[in-house]
C-alpha positions as CSV (number, residue, x, y, z in Angstrom):
1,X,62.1,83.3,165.6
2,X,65.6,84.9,166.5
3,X,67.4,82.1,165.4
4,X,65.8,81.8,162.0
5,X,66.0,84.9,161.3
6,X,70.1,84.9,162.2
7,X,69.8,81.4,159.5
8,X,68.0,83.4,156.9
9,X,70.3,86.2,157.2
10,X,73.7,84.1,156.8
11,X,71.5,81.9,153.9
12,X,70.8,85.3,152.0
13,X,74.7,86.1,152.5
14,X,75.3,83.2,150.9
15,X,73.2,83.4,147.9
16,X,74.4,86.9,147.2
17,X,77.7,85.9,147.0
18,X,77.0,82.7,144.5
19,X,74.4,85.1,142.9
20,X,77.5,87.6,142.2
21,X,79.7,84.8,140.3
22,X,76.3,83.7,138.6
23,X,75.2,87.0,137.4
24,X,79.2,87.9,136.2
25,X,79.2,84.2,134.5
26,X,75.7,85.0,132.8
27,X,76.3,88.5,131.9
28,X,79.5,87.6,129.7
29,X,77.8,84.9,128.2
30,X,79.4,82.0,129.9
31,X,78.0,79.0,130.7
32,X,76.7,78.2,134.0
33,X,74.9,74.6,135.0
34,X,74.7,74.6,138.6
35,X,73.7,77.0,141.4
36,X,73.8,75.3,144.8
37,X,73.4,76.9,148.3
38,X,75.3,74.3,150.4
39,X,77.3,71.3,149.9
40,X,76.8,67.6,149.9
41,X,73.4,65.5,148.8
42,X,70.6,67.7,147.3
43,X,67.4,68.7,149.1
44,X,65.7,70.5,146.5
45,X,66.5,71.0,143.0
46,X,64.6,72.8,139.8
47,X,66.0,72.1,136.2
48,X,66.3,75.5,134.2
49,X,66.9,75.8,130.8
50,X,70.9,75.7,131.0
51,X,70.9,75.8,135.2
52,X,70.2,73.9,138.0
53,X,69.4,75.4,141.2
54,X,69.9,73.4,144.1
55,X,69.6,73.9,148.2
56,X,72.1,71.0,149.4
57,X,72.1,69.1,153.1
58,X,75.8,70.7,154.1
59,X,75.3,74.2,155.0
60,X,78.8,75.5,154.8
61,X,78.5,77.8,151.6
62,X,77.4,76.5,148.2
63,X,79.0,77.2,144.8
64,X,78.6,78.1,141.0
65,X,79.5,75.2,138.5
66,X,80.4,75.0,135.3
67,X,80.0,72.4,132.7
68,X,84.0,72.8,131.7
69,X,84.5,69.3,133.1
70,X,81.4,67.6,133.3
71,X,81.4,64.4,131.9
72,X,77.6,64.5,131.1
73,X,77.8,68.2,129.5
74,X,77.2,68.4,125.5
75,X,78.5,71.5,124.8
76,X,81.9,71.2,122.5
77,X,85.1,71.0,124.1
78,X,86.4,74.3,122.0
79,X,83.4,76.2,123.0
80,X,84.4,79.6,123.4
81,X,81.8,80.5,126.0
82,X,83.5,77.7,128.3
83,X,84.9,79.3,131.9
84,X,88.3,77.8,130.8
85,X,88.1,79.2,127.0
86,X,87.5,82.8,128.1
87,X,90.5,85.4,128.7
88,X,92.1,85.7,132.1
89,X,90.7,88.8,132.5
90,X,87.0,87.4,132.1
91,X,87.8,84.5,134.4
92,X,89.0,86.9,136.9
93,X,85.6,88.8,136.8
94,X,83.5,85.8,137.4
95,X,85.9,84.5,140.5
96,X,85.9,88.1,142.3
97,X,82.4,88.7,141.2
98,X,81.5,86.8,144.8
99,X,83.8,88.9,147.1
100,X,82.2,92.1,145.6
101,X,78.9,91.5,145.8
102,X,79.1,90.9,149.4
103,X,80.8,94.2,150.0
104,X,78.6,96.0,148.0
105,X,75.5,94.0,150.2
106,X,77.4,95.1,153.3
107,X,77.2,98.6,152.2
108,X,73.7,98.2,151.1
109,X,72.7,97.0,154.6
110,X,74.5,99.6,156.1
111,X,72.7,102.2,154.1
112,X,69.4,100.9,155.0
113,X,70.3,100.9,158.7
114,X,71.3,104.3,158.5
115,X,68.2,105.3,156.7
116,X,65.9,103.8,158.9
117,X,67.3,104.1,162.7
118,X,69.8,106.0,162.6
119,X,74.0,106.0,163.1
120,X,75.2,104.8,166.2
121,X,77.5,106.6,168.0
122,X,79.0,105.8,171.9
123,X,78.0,108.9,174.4
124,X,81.3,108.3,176.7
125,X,80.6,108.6,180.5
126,X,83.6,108.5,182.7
127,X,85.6,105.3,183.5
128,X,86.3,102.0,181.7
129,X,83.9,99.1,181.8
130,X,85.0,95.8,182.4
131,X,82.4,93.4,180.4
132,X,83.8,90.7,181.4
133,X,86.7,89.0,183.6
134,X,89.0,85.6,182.2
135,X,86.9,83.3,184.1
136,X,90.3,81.7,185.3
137,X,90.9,82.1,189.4
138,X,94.8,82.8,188.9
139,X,94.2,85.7,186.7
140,X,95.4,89.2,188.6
141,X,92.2,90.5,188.1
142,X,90.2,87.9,190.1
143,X,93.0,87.9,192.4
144,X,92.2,91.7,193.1
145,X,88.3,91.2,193.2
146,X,87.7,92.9,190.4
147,X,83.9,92.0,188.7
148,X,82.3,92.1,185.2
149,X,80.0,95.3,185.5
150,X,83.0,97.6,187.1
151,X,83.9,100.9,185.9
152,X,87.2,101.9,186.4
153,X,87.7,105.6,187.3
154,X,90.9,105.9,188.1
155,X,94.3,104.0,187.4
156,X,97.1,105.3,189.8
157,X,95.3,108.8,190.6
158,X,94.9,109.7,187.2
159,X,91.1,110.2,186.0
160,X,89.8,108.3,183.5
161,X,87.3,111.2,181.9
162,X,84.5,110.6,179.7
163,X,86.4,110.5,176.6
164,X,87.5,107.6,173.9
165,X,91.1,108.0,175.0
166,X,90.3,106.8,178.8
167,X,90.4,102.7,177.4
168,X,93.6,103.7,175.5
169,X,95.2,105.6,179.2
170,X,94.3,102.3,180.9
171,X,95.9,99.8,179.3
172,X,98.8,101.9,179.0
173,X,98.9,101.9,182.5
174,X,98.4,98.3,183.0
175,X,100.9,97.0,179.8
176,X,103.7,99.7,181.5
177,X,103.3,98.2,184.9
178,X,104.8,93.8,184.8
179,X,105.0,92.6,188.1
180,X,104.4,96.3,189.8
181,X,100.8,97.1,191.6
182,X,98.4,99.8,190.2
183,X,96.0,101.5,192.1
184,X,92.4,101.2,191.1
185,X,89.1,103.5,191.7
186,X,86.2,101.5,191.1
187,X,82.8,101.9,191.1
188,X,80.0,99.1,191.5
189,X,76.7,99.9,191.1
190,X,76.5,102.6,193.6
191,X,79.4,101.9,195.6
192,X,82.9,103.1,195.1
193,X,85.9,100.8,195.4
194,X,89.4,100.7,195.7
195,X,91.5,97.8,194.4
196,X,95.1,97.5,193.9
197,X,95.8,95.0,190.9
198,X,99.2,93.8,189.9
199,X,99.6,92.8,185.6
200,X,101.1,89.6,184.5
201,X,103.3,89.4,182.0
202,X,102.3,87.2,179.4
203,X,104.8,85.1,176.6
204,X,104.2,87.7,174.4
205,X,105.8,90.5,176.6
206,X,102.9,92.5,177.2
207,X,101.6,93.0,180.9
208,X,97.9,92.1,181.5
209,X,95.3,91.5,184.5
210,X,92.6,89.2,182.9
211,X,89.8,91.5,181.3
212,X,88.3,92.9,178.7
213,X,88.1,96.5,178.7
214,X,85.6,98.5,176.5
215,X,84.8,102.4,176.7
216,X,82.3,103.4,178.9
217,X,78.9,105.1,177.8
218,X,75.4,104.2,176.1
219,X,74.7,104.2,172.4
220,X,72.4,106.9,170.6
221,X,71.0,106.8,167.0
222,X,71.2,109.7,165.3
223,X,68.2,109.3,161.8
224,X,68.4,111.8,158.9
225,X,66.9,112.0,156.0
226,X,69.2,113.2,153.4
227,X,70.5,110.9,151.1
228,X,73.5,112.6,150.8
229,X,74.6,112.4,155.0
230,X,73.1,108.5,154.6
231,X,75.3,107.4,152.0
232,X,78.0,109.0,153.3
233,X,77.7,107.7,157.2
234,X,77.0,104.2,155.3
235,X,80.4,105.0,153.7
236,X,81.9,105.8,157.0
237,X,80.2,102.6,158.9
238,X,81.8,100.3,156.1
239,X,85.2,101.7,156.3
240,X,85.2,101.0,159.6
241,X,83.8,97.7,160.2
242,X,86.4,96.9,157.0
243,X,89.3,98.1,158.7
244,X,88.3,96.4,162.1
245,X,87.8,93.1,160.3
246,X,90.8,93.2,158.2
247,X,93.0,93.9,161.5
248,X,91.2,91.2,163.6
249,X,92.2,88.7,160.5
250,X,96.0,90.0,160.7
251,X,95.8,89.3,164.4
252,X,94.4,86.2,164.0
253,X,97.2,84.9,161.7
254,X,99.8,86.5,163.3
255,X,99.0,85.3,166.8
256,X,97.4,81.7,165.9
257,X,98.1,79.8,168.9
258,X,96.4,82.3,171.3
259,X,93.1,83.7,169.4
260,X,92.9,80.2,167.1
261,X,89.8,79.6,169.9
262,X,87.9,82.7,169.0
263,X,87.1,81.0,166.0
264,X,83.7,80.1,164.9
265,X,81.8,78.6,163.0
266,X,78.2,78.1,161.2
267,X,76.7,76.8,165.3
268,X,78.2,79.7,167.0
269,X,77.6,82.5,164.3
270,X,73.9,81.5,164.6
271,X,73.4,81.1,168.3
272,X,75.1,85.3,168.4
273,X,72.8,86.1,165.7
274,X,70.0,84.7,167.4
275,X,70.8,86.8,170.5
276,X,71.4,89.9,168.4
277,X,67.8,89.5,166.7
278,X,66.6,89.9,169.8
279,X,67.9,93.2,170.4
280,X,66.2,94.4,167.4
281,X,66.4,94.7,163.5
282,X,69.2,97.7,163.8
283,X,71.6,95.1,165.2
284,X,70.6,92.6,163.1
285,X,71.3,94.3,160.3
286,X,74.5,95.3,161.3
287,X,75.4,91.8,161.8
288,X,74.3,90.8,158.7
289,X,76.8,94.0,157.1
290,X,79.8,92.3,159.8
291,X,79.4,88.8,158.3
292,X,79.2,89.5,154.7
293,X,82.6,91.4,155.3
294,X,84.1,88.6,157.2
295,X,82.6,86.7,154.1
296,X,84.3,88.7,151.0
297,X,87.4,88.5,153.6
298,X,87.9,85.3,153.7
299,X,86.9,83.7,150.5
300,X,89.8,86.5,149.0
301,X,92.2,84.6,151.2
302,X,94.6,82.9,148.7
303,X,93.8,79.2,150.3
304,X,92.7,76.4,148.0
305,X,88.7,75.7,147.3
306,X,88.4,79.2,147.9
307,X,88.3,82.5,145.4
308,X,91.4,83.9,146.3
309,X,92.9,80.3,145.9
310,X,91.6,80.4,141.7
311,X,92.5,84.0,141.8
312,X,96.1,83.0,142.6
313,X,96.1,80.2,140.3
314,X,95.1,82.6,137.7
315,X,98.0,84.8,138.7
316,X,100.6,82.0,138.0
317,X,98.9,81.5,134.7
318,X,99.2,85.5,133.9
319,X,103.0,85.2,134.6
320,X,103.7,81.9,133.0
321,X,101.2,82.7,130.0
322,X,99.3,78.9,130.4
323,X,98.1,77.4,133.3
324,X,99.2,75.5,135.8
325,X,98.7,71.7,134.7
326,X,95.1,70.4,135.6
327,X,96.1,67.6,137.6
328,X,98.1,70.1,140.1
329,X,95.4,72.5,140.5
330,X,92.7,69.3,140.7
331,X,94.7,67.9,143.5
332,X,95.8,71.6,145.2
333,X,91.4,72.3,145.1
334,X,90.5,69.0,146.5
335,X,92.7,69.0,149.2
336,X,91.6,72.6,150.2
337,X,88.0,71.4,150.0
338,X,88.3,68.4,152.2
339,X,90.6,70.3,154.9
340,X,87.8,73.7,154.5
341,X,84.9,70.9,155.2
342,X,86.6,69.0,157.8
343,X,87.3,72.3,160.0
344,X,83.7,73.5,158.9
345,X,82.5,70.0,160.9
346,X,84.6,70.1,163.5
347,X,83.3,73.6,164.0
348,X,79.7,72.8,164.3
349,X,80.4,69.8,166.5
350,X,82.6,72.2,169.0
351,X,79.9,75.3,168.6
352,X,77.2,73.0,169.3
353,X,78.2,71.4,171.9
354,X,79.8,74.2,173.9
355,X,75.7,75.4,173.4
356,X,74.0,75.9,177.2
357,X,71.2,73.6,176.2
358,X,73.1,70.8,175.0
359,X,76.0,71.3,178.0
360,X,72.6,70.6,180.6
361,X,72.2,67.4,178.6
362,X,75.1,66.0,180.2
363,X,75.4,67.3,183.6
């Protein structure tokens, strides 16, 4: 049940951001003759009036069509409701419409977590936890015994106090010491440790020992019932998870070669959903907020075949004052399609087979 509901979730983030160019298309009058959730050969279709409304086999987004260039279409050439007839401005509406309507949903999904459990907020305890430790035997850390589950107390006598700075102090301590040992107080479970760990300095020039480090304490939910304090912690949730996803995409571009791993795709984004169901509807609905972001994200990314791509395209044509010829931006689309699709498959095939279920097949 977990993992359909993580499937519906990323379906129904799907179909609110082809319902947002639909409704944007429809409200200005424009013509719209397909509405497809996924890509590829049709599963189910009905015939509406103007629209057809199809769930396809390829489950790697879906799209809006118009009948601009349809062959079979029997509305004029000339017709001013036509996508490709209508101002820049209008055109512009319908493309973003997408993007924005999975923000708004992400903000909608926050307010109803907020409404219903409560905000979270971290209550610090003293120390840094270490979730988990580069499962490489080379790395510093596993070199100084140190263990996923360990709270750090202490990095060369000074306290790490139960406050959000004490993450921040440590890997200070750790980037500021290449090559030089720093004293560690640990504690595991109930016994208290001490390790002396010496950081590596990476290619990048910073100094590291092989963990992830994340503050230590145990999340609370605070519930109110004021609209007001609801839509503003929504408000405050959004902003955050915004800003967070924004820098992790910046990081991500910047530094290719070493997070280009972390990415995942339709497989993977199921199997954490399916584990976060499982931990209750709060977190679920906070995933479903933290993909709908990462959704309006990258779809505004100007990259062909996706919205930001058109939106660029309609840029040039702003500037120049007529667009770019059709053959260009037919090519530039397709070629953005077929690469999007290809790392979409290759995605699925690496996601699902770096699953536990399918790895046990094979050993």
């Amino acid at each position: 049940m977990s993992t359909l509901a993580a499937i519906a979730v990323l379906a129904i983030l799907i179909f609110v951001h082809e319902l947002g160019h639909f409704v944007a298309a429809r409200s200005q009058g424009i013509h719209v003759n397909r509405f497809s959730i996924g890509f590829g050969p049709i599963l189910w279709k009905y015939q509406g009036t103007e629209t057809e409304y199809a769930i396809r086999g390829i489950p790697l987004g879906g799209f809006v069509g118009f009948p601009d260039d349809d062959p079979d279409s029997k509305i004029p050439p000339n017709d001013p409701n036509l996508l490709r007839n209508r101002p820049v401005l209008d055109r512009a509406i319908v493309i973003s419409a997408g993007v924005i309507a999975n923000l708004v949903f992400a903000y909608l999904l926050f307010v109803v977590q907020v409404g219903t459990v409560g905000v979270p907020e971290l209550q610090y305890q003293p120390g840094v936890l270490v979730p988990q430790v580069v499962p490489e035997a080379s790395t510093a850390a596993t070199s100084a015994g140190i263990q996923p589950g360990d709270i750090i107390l202490a990095a060369n006598g000074q306290v790490l106090g139960a406050s959000p700075d004490a993450r921040t102090i440590l890997m200070k301590t750790i980037q500021d010491s290449p090559g030089k040992p720093v004293q560690l107080q640990i504690q595991r479970n109930s016994e208290k440790l001490s390790l002396k760990v010496t950081p590596e300095q990476g290619e990048d020039g910073k100094s590291r020992i092989g963990v992830q480090l994340l503050p230590n304490g145990r999340e609370v939910r605070h519930r109110t019932h004021n609209v007001g304090e609801i839509i503003k912690a929504a408000a405050a949730q959004f902003q955050r998870v915004v800003v967070l996803t924004v820098q992790g995409f910046v990081q991500l571009i910047s530094n290719f070669r070493e997070t280009a791993d972390q990415v995942s795709g339709p497989v993977a984004i199921v199997a954490i959903g399916s584990n976060i169901a499982k931990s209750g509807v709060a977190n679920l609905l906070q995933f479903g907020a933290l993909i709908s972001i990462n959704l309006a994200i990258i779809n505004i990314l100007p990259l062909p075949a996706l919205d930001g791509g058109q939106l660029a395209f309609l840029f040039i044509e702003a500037l120049r004052g007529k667009p770019l010829p059709t053959k260009i931006q037919d090519g530039v689309m397709q070629t953005g399609l077929m690469v999007l699709l290809g790392l979409g498959i290759f995605l699925i095939v690496r996601d699902t087979a770096n699953l536990g279920w399918v790895q046990k097949l094979f050993q």
